[in-house]
C-alpha positions as CSV (number, residue, x, y, z in Angstrom):
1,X,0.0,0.0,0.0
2,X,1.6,3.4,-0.6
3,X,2.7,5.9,2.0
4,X,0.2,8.9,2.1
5,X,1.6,10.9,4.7
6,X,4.6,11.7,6.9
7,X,4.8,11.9,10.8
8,X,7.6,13.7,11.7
9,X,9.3,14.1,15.3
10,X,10.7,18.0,15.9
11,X,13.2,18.3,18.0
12,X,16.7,17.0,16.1
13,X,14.4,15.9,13.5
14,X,13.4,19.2,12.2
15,X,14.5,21.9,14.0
16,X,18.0,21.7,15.5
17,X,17.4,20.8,19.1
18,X,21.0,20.2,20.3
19,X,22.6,23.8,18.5
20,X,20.2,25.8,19.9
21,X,20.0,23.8,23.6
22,X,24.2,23.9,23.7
23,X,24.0,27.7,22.5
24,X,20.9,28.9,24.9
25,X,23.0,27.3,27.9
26,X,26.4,29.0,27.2
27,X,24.6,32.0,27.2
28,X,22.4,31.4,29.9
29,X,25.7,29.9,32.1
30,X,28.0,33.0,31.3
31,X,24.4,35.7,32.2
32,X,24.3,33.7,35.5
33,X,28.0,33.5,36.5
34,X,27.8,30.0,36.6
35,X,30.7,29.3,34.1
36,X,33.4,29.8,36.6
37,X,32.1,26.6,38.4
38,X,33.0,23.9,35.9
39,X,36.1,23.4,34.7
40,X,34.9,23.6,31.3
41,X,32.4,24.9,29.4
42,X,31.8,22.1,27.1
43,X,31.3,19.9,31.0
44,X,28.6,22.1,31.8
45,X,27.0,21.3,28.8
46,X,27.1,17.8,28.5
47,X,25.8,18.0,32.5
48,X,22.7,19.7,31.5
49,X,22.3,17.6,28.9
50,X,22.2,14.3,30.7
51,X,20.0,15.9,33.4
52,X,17.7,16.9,30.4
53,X,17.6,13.2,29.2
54,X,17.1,11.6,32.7
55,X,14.5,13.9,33.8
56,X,12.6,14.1,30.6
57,X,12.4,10.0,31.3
58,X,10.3,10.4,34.2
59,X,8.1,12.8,32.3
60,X,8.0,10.0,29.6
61,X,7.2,7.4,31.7
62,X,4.2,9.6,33.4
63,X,6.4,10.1,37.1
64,X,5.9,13.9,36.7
65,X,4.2,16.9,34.8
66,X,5.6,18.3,31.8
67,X,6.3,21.8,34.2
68,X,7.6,19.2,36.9
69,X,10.7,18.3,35.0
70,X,11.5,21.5,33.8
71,X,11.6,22.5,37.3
72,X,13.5,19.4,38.5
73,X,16.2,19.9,35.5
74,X,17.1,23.6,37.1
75,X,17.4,22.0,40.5
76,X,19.6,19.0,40.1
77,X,21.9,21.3,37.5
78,X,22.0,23.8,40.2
79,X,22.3,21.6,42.7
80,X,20.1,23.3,45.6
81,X,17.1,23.4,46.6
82,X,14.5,26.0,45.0
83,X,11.1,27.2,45.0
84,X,8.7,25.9,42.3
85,X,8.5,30.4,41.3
86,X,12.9,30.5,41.8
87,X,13.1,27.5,39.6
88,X,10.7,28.5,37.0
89,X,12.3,31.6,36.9
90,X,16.1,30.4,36.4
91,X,14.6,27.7,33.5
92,X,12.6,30.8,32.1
93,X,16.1,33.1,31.7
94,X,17.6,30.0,29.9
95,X,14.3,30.0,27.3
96,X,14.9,33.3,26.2
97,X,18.4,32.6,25.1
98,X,17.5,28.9,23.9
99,X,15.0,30.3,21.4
100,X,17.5,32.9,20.3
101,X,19.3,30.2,19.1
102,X,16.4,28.5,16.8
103,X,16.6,27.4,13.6
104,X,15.4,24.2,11.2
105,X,18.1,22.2,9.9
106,X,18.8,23.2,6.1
107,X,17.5,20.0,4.6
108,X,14.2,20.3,6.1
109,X,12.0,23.4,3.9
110,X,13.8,21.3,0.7
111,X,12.2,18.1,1.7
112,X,8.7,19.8,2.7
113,X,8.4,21.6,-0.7
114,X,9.4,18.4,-2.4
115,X,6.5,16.1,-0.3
116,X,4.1,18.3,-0.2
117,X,2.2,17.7,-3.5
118,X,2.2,14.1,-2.9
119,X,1.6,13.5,0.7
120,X,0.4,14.8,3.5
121,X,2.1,15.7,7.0
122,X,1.8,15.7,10.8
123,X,3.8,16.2,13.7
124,X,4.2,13.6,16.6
125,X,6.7,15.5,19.5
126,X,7.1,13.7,23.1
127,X,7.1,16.8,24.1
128,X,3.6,19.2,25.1
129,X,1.6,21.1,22.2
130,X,2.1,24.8,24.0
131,X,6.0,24.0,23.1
132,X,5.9,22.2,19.7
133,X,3.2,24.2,18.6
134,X,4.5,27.5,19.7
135,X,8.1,26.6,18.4
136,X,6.6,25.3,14.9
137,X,4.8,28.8,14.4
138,X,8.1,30.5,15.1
139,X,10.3,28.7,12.6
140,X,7.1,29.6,9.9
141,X,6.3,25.9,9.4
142,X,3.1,25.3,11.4
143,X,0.8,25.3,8.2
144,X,2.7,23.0,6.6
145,X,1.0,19.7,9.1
146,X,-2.6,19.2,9.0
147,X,-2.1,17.4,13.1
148,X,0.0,18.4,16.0
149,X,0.2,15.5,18.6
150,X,2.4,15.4,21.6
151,X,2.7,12.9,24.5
152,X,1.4,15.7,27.6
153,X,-2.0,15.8,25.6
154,X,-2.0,12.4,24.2
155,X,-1.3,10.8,27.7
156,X,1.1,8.1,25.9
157,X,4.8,8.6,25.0
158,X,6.7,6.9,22.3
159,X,8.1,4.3,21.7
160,X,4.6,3.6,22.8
161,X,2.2,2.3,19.6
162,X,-0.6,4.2,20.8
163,X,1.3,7.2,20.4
164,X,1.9,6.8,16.9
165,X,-1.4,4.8,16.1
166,X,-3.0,8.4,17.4
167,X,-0.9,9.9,14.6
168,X,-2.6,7.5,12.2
169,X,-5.9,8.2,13.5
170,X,-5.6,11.9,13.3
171,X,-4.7,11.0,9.9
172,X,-7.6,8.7,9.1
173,X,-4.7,6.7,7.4
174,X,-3.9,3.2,8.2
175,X,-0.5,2.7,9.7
176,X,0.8,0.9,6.8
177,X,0.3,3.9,4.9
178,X,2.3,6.4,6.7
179,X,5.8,7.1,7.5
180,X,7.5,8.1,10.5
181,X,10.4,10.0,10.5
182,X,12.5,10.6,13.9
183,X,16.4,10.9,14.8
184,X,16.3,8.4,17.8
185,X,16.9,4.5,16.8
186,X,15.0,3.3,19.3
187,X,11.9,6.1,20.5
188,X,11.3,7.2,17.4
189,X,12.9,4.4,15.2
190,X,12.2,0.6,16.4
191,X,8.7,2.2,18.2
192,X,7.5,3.3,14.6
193,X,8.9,0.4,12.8
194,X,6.8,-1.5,15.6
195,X,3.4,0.2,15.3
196,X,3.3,-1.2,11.5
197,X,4.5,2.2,10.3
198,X,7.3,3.0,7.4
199,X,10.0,3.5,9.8
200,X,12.5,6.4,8.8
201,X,15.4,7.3,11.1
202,X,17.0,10.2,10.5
203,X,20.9,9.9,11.6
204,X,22.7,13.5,11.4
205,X,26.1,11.8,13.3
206,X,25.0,13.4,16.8
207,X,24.8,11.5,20.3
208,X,23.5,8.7,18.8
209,X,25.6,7.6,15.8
210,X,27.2,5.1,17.5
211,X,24.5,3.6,19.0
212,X,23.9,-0.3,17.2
213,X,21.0,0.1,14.7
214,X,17.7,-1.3,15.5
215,X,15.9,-3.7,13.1
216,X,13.4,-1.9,11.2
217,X,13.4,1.7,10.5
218,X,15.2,2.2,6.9
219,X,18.1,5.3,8.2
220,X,19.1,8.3,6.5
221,X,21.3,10.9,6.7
222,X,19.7,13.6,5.0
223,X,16.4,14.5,4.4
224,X,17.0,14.6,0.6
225,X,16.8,10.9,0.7
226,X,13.1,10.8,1.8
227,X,11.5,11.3,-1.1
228,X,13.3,8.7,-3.4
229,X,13.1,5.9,-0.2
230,X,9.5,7.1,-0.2
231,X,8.8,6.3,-3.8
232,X,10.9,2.8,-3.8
233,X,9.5,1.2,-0.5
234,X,6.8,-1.5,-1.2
235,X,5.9,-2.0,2.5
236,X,5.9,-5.8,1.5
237,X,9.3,-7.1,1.8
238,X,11.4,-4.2,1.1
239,X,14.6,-4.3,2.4
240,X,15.8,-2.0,5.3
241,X,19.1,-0.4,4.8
242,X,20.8,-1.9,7.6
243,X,20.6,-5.2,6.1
């Protein structure tokens, strides 16, 4: 059956999560005086970075609200304890210079103009609509997805099925006739492949280019290779290109 439409993920899918996350926190760090407390900047970063990851786990895994984590990032980073107002302050001072630093990856406007007379499009985030949908309207690609979903409304996280099954739905589109497109193997990768959707992983060489491939999703490296993969998958037997 042929692919009709195209989930994407956002965040280091789309738009260029870990630039703008790395650039915001410099910032932020040197605003704050906090610099002088690690021995290097690039430390700091790759500290707020895993404290991102673990505590936006528990939000996955429905241990804590959306605001919860944000708030719990600030204080393990800081290392002290803080009212819920002092920590949604600090996180706040870090947005403005994180979305200073936004911007789509180049390949993406290309691959949308290219797609768009032949399929249709839709956004699945683990992240909450008041961010992805917010963020998509500043980078000037909201109208270009007919459906926002994202796991604090949805109430189910991927690699989840009913996550991206809900994509489907929105889509009135049987899974086996939509693609998914995310940069993690496994989350958005394997949980896609999974659900019974064309699995597309998107591998820019970031944190997880090393990680062993999962069976399943066909991977990428650009975006300018969607719509020929696209055109050439069968859905019946095609071969994925780890194999």
């Amino acid at each position: 059956m042929p692919i009709k439409a195209v989930v994407w993920d956002v965040d280091d899918t789309l738009f260029d999560y870990t630039t703008a996350d790395r650039e915001g926190m410099r910032a932020h760090l040197a605003a704050e005086g906090l610099l002088a407390g690690y021995p290097t900047v690039e430390g700091a970063l790759r500290r707020w970075r895993e404290i991102t990851e673990q505590q936006w786990a528990r939000f996955a895994a429905g241990e804590v609200d959306f605001e919860t984590q944000r708030r719990d990032r600030t204080r393990v980073f800081l290392g002290r304890e803080m009212t819920d107002t002092e920590a949604e302050d600090w996180f706040r001072r870090y947005v403005t210079h994180y979305e200073s630093a936004w911007s789509l990856f180049p390949d993406v406007l290309p691959v949308l103009d290219a797609l768009a007379p032949t399929h249709r499009h839709a956004v699945l985030s683990n992240s909450s609509l008041h961010v992805q949908d917010r963020k998509l309207r500043l980078l000037g690609v909201h109208d270009r997805f007919e459906a926002i979903l994202c796991a604090a409304e949805l109430g189910v996280s991927k690699p989840e099925a009913g996550a991206f099954l809900a994509a489907c739905d929105a889509l009135a589109l049987l899974p086996d006739q939509v693609a998914y497109v995310g940069d993690h193997p496994e989350i958005d990768g394997r949980g896609a492949a999974d659900a019974g959707l064309l699995s597309v992983w998107i591998d820019r060489g970031g944190a997880y280019a090393t990680v062993e491939p999962p069976v399943g999703p066909r991977r990428i490296a650009s975006l300018a290779e969607l719509p020929s993969l696209l055109r050439a998958d069968t859905r019946f037997g095609a071969p994925s290109t780890f194999g």
